[in-house]
N, CA, C and O atoms as a GROMACS GRO file, in nm:
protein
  336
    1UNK      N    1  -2.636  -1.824   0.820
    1UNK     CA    2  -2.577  -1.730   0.726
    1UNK      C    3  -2.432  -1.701   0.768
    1UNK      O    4  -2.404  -1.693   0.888
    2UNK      N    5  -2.340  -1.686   0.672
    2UNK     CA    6  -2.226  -1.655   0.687
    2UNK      C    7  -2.214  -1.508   0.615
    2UNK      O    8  -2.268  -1.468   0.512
    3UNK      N    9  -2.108  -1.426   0.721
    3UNK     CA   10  -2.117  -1.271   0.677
    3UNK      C   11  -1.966  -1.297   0.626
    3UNK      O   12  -1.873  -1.338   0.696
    4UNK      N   13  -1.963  -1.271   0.515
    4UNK     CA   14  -1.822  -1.211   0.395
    4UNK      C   15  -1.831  -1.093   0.399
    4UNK      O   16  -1.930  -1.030   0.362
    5UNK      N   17  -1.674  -1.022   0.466
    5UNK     CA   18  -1.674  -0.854   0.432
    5UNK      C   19  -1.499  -0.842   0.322
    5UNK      O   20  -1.416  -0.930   0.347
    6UNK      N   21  -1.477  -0.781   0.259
    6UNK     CA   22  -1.354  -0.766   0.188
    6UNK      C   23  -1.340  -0.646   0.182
    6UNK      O   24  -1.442  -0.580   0.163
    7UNK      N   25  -1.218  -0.581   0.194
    7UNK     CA   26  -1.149  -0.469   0.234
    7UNK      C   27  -1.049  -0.413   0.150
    7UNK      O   28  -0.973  -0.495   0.098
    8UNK      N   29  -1.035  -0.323   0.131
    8UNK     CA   30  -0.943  -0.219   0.056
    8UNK      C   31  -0.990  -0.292  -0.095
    8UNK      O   32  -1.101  -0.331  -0.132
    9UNK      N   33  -0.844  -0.291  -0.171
    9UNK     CA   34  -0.891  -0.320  -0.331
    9UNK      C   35  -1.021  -0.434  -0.370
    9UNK      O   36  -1.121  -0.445  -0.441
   10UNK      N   37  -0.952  -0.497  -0.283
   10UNK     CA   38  -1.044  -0.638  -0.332
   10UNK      C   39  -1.191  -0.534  -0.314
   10UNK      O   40  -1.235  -0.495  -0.423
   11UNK      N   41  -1.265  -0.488  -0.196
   11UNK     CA   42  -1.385  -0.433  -0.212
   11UNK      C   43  -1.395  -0.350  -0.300
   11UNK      O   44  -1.514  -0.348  -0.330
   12UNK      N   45  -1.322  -0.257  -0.381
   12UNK     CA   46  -1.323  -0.175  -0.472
   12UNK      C   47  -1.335  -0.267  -0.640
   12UNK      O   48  -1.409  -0.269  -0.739
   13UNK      N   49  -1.240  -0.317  -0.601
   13UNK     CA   50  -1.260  -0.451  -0.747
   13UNK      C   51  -1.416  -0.468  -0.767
   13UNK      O   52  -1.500  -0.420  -0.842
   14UNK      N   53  -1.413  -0.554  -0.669
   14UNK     CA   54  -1.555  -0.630  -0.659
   14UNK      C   55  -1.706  -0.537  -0.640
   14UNK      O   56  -1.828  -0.548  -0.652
   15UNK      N   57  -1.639  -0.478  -0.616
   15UNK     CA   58  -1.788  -0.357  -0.606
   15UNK      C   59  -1.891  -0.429  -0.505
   15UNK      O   60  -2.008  -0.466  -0.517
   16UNK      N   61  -1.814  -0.433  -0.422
   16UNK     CA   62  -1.897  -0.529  -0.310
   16UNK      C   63  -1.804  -0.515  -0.207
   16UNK      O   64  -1.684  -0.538  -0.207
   17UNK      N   65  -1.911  -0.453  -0.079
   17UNK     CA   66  -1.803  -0.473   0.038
   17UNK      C   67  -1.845  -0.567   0.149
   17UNK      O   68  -1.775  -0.584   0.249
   18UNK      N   69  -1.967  -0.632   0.128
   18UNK     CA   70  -1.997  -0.737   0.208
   18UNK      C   71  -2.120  -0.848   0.127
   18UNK      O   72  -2.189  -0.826   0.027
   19UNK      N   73  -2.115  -0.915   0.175
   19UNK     CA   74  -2.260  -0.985   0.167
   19UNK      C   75  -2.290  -1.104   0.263
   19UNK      O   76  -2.206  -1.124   0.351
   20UNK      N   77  -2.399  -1.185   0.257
   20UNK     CA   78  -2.463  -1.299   0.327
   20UNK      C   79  -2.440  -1.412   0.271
   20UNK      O   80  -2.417  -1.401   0.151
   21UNK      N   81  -2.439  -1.484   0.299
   21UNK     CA   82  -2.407  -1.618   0.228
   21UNK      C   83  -2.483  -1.741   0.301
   21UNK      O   84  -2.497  -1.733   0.423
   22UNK      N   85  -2.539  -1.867   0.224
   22UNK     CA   86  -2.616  -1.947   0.330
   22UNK      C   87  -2.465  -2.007   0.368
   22UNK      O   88  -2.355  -1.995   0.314
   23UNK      N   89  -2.502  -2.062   0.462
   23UNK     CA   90  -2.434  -2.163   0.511
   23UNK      C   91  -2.411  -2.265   0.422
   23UNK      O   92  -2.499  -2.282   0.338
   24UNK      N   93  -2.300  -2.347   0.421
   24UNK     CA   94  -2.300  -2.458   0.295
   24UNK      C   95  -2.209  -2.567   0.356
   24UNK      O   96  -2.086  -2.557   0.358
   25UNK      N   97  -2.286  -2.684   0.412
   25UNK     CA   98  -2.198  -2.807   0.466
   25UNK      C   99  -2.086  -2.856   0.351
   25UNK      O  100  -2.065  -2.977   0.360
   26UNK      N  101  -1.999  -2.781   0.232
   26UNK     CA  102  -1.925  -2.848   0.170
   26UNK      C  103  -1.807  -2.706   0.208
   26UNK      O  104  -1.686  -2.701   0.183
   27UNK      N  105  -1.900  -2.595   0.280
   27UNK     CA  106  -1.767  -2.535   0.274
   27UNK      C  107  -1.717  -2.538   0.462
   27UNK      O  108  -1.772  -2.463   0.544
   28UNK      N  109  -1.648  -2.600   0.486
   28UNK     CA  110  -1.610  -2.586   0.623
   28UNK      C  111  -1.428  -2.510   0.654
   28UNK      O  112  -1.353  -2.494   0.751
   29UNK      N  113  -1.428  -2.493   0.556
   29UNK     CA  114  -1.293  -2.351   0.631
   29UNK      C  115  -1.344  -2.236   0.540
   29UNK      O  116  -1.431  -2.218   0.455
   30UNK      N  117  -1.245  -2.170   0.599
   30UNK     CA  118  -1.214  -2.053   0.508
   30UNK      C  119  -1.142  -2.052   0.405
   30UNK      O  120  -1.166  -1.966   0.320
   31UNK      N  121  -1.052  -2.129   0.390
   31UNK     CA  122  -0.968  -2.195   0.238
   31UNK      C  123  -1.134  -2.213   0.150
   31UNK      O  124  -1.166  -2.129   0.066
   32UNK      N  125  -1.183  -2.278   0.168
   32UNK     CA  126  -1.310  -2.387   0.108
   32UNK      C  127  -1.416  -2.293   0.050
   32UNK      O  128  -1.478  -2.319  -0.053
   33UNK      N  129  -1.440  -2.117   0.165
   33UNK     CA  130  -1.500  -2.053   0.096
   33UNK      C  131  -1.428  -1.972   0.012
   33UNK      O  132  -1.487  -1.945  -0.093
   34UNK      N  133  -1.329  -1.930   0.026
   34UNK     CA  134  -1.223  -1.881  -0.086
   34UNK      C  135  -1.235  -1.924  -0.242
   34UNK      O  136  -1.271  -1.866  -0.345
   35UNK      N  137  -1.193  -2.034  -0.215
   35UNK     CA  138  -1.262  -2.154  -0.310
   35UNK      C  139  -1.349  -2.158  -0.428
   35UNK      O  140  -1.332  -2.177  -0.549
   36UNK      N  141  -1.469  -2.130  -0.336
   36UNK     CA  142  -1.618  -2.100  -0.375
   36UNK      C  143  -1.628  -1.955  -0.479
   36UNK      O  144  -1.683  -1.939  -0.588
   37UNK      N  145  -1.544  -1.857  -0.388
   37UNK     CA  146  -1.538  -1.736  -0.440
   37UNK      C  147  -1.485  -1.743  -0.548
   37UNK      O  148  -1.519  -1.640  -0.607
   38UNK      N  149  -1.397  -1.824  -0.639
   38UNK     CA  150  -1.281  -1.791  -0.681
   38UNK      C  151  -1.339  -1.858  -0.777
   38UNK      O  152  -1.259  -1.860  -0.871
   39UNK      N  153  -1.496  -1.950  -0.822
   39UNK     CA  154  -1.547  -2.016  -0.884
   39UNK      C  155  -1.713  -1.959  -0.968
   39UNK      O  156  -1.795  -2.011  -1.045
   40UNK      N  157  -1.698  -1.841  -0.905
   40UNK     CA  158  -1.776  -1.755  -0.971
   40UNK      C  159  -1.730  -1.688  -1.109
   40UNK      O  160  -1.621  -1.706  -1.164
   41UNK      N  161  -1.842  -1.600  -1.159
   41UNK     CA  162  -1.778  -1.507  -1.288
   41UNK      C  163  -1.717  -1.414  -1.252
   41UNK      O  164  -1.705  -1.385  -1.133
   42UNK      N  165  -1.660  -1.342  -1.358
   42UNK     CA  166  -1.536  -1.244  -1.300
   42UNK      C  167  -1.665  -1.136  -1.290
   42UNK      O  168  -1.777  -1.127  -1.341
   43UNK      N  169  -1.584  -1.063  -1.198
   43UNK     CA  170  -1.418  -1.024  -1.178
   43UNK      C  171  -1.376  -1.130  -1.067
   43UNK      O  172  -1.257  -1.162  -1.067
   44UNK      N  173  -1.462  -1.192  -0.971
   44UNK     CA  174  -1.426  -1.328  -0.891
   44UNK      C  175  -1.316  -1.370  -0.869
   44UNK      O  176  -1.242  -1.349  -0.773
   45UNK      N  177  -1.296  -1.453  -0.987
   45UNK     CA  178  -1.156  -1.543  -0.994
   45UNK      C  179  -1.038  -1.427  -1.019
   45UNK      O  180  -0.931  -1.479  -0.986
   46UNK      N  181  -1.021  -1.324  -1.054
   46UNK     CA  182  -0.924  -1.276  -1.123
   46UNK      C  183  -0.897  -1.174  -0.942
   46UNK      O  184  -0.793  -1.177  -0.876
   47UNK      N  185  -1.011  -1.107  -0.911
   47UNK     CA  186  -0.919  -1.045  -0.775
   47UNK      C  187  -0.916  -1.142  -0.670
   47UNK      O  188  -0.844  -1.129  -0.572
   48UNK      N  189  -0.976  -1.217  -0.684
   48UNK     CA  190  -0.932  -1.342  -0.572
   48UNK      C  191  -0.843  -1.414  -0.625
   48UNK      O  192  -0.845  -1.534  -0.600
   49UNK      N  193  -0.768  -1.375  -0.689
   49UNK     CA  194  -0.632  -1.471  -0.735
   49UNK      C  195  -0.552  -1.576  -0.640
   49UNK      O  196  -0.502  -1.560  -0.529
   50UNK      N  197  -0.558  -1.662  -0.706
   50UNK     CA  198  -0.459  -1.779  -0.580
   50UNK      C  199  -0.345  -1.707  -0.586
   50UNK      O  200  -0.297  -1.686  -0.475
   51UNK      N  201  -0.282  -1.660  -0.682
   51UNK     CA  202  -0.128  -1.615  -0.686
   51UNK      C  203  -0.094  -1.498  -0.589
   51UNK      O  204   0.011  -1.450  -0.546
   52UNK      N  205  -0.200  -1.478  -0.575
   52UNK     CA  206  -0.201  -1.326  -0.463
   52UNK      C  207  -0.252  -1.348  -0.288
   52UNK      O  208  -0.348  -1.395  -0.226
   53UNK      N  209  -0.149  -1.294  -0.265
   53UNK     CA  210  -0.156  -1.310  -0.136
   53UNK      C  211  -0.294  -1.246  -0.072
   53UNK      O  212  -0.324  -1.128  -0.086
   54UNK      N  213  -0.369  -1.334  -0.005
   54UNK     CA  214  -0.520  -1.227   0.028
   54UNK      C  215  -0.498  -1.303   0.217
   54UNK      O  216  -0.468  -1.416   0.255
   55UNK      N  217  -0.526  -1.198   0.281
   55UNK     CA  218  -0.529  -1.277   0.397
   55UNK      C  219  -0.693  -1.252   0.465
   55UNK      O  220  -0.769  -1.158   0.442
   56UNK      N  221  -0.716  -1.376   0.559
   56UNK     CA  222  -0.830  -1.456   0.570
   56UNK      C  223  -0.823  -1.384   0.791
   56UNK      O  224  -0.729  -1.381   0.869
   57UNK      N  225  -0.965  -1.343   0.808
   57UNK     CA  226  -0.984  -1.359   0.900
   57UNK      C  227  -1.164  -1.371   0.972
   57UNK      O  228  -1.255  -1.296   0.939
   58UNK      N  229  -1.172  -1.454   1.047
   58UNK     CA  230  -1.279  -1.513   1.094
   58UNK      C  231  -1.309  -1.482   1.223
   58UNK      O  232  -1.237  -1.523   1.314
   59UNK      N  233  -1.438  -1.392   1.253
   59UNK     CA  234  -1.472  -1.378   1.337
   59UNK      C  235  -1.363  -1.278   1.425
   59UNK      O  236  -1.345  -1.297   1.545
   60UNK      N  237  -1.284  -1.154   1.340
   60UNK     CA  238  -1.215  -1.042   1.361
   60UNK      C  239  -1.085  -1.115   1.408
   60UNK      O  240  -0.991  -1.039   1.430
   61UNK      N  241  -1.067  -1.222   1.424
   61UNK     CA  242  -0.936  -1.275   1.430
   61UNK      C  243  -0.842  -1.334   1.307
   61UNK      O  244  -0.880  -1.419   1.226
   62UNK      N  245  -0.750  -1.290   1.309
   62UNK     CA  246  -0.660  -1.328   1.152
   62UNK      C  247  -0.643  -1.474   1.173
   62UNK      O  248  -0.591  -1.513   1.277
   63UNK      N  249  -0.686  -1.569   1.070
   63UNK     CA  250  -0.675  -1.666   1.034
   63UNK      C  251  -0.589  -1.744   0.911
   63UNK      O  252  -0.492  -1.705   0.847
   64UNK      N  253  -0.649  -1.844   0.905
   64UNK     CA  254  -0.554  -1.938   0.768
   64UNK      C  255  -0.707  -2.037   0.656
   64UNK      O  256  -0.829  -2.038   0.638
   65UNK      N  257  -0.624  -2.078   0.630
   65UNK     CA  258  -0.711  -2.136   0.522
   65UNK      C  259  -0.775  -2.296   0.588
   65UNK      O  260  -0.871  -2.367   0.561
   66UNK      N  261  -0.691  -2.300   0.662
   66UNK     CA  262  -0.751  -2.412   0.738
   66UNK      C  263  -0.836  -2.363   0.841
   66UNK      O  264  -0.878  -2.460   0.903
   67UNK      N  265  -0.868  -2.287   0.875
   67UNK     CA  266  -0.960  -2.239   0.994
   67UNK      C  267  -1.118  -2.219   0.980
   67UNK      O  268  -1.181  -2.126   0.931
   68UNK      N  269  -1.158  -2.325   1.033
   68UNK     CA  270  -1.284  -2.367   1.079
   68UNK      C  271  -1.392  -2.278   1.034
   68UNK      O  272  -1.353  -2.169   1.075
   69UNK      N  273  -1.528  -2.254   0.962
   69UNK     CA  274  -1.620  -2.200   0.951
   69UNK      C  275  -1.709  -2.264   0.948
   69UNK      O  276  -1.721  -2.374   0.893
   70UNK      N  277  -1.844  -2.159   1.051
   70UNK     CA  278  -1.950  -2.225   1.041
   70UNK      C  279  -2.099  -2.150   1.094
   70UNK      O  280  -2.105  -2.087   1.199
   71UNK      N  281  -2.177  -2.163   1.031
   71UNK     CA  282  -2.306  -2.059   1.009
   71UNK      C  283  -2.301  -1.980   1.114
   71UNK      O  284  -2.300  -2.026   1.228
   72UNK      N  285  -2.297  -1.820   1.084
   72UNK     CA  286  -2.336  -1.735   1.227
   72UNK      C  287  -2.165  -1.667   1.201
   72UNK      O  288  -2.151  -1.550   1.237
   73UNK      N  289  -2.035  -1.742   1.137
   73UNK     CA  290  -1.936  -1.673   1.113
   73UNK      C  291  -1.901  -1.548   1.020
   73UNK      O  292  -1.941  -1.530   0.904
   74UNK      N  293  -1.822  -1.468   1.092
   74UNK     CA  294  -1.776  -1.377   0.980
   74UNK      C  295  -1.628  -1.381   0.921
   74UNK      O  296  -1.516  -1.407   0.964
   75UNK      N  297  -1.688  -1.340   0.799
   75UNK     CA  298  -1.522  -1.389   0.763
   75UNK      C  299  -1.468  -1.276   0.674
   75UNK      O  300  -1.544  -1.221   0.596
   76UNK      N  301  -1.367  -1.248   0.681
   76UNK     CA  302  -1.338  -1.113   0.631
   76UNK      C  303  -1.174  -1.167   0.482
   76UNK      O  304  -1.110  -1.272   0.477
   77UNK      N  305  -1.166  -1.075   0.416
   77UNK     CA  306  -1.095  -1.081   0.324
   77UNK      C  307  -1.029  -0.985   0.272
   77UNK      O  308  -1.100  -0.914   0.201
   78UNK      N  309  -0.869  -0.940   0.283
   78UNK     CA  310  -0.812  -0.824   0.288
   78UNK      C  311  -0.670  -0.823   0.231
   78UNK      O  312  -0.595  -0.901   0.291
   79UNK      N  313  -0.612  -0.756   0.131
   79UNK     CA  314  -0.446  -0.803   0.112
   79UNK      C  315  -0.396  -0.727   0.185
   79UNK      O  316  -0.453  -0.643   0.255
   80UNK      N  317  -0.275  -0.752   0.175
   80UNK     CA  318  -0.194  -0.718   0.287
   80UNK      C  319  -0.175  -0.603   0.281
   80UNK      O  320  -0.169  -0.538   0.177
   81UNK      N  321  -0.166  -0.574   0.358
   81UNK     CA  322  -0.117  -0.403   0.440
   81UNK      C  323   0.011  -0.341   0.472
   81UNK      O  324   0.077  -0.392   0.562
   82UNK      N  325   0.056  -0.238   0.412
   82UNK     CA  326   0.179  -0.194   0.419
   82UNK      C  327   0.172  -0.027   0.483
   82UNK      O  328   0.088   0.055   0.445
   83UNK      N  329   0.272   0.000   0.581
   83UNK     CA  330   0.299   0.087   0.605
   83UNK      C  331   0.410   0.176   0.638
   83UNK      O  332   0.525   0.137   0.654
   84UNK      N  333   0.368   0.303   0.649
   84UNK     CA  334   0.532   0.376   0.637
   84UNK      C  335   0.527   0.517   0.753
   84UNK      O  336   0.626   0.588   0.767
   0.00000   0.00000   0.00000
């Protein structure tokens, strides 16, 4: 199982702040499950927008879209953060 958590809007969008996921030998990064996400019904594709910057981190470390996933990972999903 792979643990997906998403943070600030995106979890508010989605009305979802985590879930389980099986494992899936076609998705091996985190780009790939992005992907996946972004191939569902909405609201899906629309707050996971490619045009929007969402940043990717795996296993509490900030990552990229190329970075490695694989059953037992967590992967988190968050836009960016601004402060003042």
């Amino acid at each position: 199982m792979i643990k997906v958590l998403y943070f600030s809007r995106l979890k508010e969008a989605l009305g979802c702040g985590e879930e389980k996921l099986a494992a899936d030998e076609a998705i091996k990064t985190a780009g790939d499950l992005l992907a996946s996400l972004r191939k569902r019904v909405e609201p899906w594709p629309t707050v996971l927008n490619a045009e929007e910057l969402i940043l990717i981190a795996v296993n509490q470390e900030i990552a990229t879209p190329d970075t490695a996933v694989a059953d037992g990972d967590e992967i988190a999903f968050f836009p960016p953060v601004t402060g003042g």
